[in-house]
C-alpha positions in Angstrom: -98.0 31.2 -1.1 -95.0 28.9 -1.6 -94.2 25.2 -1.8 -92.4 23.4 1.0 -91.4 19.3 1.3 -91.7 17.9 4.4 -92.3 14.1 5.4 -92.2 13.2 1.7 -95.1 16.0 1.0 -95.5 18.5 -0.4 -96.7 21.2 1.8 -98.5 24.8 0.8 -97.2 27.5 3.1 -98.8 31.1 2.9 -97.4 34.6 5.0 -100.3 36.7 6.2 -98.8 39.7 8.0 -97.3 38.1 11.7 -99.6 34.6 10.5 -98.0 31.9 9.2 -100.4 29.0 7.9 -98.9 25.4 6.8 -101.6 23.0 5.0 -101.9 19.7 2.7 -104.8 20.9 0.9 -105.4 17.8 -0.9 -104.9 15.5 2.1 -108.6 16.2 4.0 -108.1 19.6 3.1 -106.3 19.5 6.2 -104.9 23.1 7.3 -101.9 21.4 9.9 -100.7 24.5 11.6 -100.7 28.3 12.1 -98.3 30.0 13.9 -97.9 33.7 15.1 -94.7 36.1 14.8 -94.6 37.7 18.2 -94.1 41.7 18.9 -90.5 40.5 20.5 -90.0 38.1 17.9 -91.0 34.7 18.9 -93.2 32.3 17.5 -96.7 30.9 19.4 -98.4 27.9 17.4 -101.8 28.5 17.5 -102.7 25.3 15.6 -100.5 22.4 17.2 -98.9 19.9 15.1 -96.3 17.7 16.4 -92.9 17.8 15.3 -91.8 14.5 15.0 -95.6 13.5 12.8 -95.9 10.1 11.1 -96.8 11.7 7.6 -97.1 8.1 6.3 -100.2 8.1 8.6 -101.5 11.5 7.8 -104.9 10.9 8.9 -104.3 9.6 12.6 -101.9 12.4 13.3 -103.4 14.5 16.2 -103.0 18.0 15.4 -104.5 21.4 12.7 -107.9 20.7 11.6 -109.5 18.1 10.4 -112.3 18.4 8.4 -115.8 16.3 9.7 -117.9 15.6 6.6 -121.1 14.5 6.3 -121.3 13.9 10.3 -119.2 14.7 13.4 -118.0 12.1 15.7 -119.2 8.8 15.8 -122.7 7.8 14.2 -125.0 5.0 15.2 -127.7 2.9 13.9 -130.1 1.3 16.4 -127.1 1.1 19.1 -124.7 -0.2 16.2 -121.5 1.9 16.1 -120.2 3.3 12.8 -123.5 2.9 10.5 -126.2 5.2 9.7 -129.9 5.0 8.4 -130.0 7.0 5.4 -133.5 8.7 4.0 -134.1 5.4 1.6 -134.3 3.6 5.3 -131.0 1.7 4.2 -128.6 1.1 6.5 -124.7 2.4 5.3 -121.1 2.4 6.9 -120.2 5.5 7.9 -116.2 5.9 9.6 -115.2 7.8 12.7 -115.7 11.8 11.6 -117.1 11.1 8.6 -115.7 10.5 5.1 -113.3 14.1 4.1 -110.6 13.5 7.0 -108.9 10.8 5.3 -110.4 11.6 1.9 -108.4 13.2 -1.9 -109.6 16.8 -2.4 -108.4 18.3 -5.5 -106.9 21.9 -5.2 -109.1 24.2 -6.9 -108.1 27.6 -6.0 -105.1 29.1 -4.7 -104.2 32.7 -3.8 -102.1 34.4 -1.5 -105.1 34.4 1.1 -106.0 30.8 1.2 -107.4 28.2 -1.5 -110.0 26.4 -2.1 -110.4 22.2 -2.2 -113.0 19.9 -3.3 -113.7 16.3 -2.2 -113.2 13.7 -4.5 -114.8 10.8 -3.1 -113.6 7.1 -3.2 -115.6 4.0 -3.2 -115.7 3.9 0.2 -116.9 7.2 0.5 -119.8 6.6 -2.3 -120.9 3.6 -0.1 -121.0 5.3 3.0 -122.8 8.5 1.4 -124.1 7.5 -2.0 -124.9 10.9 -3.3 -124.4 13.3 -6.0 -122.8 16.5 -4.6 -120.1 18.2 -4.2 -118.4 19.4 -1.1 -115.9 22.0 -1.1 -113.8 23.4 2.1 -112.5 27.0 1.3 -110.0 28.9 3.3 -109.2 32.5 4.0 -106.4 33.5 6.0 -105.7 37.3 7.9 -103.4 38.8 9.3 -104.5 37.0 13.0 -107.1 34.7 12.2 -108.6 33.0 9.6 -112.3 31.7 7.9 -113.2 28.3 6.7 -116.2 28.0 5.0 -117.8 24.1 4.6 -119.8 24.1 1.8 -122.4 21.1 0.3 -123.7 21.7 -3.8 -127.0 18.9 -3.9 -126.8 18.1 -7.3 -128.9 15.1 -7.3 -132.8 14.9 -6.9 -133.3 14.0 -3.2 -132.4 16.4 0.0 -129.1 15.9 1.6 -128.9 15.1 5.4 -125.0 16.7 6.9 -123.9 17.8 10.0 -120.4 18.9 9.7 -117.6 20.4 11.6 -114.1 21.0 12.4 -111.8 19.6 14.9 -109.3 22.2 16.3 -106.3 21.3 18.0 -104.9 24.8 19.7 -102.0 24.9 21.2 -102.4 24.6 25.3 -100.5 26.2 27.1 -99.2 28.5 24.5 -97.1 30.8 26.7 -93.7 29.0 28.4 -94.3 28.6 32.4 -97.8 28.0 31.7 -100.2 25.3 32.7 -103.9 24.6 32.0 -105.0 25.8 35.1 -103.3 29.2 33.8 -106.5 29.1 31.2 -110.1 29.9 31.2 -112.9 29.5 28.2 -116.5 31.0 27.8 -118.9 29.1 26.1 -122.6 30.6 26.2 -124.3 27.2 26.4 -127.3 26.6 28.1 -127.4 23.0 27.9 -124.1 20.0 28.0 -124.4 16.8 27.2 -122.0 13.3 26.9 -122.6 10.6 23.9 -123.2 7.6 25.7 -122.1 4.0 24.3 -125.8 3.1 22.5 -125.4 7.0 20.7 -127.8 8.8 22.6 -127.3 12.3 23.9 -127.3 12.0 27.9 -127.1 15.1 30.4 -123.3 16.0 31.6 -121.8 17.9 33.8 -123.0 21.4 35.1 -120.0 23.5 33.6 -119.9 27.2 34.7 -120.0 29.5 31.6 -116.5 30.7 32.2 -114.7 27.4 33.2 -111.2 26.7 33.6 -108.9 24.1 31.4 -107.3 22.3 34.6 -111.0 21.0 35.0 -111.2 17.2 33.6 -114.7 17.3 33.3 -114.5 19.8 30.4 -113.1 17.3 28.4 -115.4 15.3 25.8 -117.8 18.1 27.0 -121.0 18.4 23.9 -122.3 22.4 24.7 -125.5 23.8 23.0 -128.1 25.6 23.4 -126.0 28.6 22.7 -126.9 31.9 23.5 -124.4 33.1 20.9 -122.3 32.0 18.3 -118.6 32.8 19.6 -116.3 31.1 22.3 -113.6 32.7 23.8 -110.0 31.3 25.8 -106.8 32.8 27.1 -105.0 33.7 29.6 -106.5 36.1 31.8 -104.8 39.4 31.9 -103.3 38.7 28.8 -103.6 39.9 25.5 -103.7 36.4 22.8 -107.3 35.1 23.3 -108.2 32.8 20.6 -112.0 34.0 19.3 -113.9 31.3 18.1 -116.9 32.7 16.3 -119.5 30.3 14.1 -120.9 31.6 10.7 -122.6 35.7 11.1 -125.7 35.4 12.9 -125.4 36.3 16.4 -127.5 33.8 17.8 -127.0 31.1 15.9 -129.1 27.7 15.1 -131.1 25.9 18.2 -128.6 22.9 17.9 -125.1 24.4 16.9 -122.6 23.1 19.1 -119.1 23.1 20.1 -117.4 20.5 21.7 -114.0 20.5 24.1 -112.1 17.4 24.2 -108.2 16.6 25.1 -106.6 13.3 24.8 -104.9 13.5 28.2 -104.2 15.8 31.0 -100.8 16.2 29.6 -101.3 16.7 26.2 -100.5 19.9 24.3 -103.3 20.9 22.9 -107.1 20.9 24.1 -109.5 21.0 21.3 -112.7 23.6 20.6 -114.9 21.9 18.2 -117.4 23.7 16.0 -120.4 22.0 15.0 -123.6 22.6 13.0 -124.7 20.1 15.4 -124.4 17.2 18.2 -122.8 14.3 17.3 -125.0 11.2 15.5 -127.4 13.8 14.3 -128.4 11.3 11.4 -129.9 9.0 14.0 -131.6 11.4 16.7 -131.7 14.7 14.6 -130.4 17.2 16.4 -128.2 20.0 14.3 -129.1 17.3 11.5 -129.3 20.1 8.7 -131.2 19.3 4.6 -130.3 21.1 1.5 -132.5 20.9 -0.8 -131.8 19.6 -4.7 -130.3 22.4 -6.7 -129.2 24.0 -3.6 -126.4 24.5 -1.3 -125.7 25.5 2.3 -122.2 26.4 3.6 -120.9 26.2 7.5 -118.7 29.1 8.2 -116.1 29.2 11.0 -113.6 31.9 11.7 -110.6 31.6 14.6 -108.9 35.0 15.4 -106.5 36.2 17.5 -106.8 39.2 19.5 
């Protein structure tokens, strides 16, 4: 591990065999890109970041992986955008993503495999989730992939309501020549769904389970029902798939989810979202998950390349 500036930051930058990870650990713990050493010597970016980022607006910047803590996406109360209804029937703020993304974590842990980061919340954050816990977002990186572990401690007296997740940005097309139509992903989902504008969970559209990225109905795309826990994209006939696999247990919880979206048709990256659960999972409480006082429940996601 070794300390680079960039943007006026400080950056932590760790060599994992042919894996090169970049990250601003205590920014939203926010890994910002990994790229991979080719056998002929060139570099892919597996995790897009833009060269010419605003690092004065960290937060906004579209690219690595932001880290969505306590929910995912946009929550709702009663058809209200951006609250929640918390246990004590109270109704609190809650931001775009959650609270972590734009958050201070202070650097716990550091290794040459990864480190470890916990959330130090603000004022803002206590008022949108006014509990007594700590969250902590640990990385480990390999060789051609990497885990990321999401982990909630209650240390108050009441349950804790979360729903976390991760929001990806891989680089698409990675390959020069290459266009979106060039790319497929499986998803085992049995079931798709959009978040309409009141926060509800409405059908969507009747994906295939191996579906192209040239299709624009992928995009903002909410799949569950999963008959297993890992998603899979590349190039077919070509070796560099990107395995997406969620926490150990083949089949994984009822409600897990992952979620595609893109910002445009032209953009260079498409994003694969894992999520404990569908977004506004406080309101309707799907994937909504409770850990219990005392205890804690971690989120596990790893990303490989093979």
């Amino acid at each position: 591990m070794e300390k680079v500036s960039f943007g006026g930051e400080t950056l932590l930058r760790w060599r994992v065999g042919r894996s090169t990870f970049l990250a601003l650990p205590e920014k939203g713990a926010r890994l910002m890109n990994w790229n991979l050493t080719l056998g002929d010597g060139s570099v892919r970016d597996v995790l897009y970041w833009p060269e010419a980022a605003d690092m004065a607006h960290f937060t906004h910047v579209r690219g690595g992986n932001p880290i969505l803590f306590p929910f995912n996406a946009r929550t709702y109360d009663r058809g209200d955008i951006h609250f929640w209804r918390a246990p004590d029937g109270v109704r609190r703020p809650m931001p775009m993503h959650g609270i972590a993304r734009q958050g201070r974590f202070e650097l716990t842990r550091t290794d040459p495999t990864g480190f470890t980061a916990l959330f130090v919340p603000n004022d803002e954050a206590r008022a949108c989730y006014p509990y007594d816990y700590e969250f902590t977002v640990r990385y480990r990186f390999e060789p051609l992939g990497l885990i990321c572990e999401l982990s909630l401690l209650n240390l108050g007296e009441q349950p804790l309501p979360w729903s976390a997740g991760h929001h990806f940005y891989f680089t698409l097309p990675w390959a020069e020549g290459r266009q979106r139509s060039d790319y497929a992903i499986r998803i085992p989902a049995s079931k798709c769904f959009r978040h309409a504008a009141d926060g509800s969970l409405v059908p969507g559209p009747v994906l295939r389970e191996i579906e192209t990225f040239a299709n624009p109905d992928l995009s903002d795309a909410i799949h569950t029902g999963l008959r297993d826990n890992t998603v899979v994209f590349g190039e077919a006939g070509q070796a560099g798939d990107v395995v997406v696999t969620i926490n150990t247990e083949k089949k994984p919880d009822a409600d897990a989810t992952f979620v595609t979206w893109s910002e445009s048709a032209t953009a260079p990256y498409y994003c694969v979202e894992p999520w404990m659960g569908p977004p506004n999972a406080p309101e309707h409480k799907r994937g909504l998950h409770w850990v219990a006082p005392g205890q804690s429940e971690t989120f596990s996601v790893a990303v490989r390349v093979k």
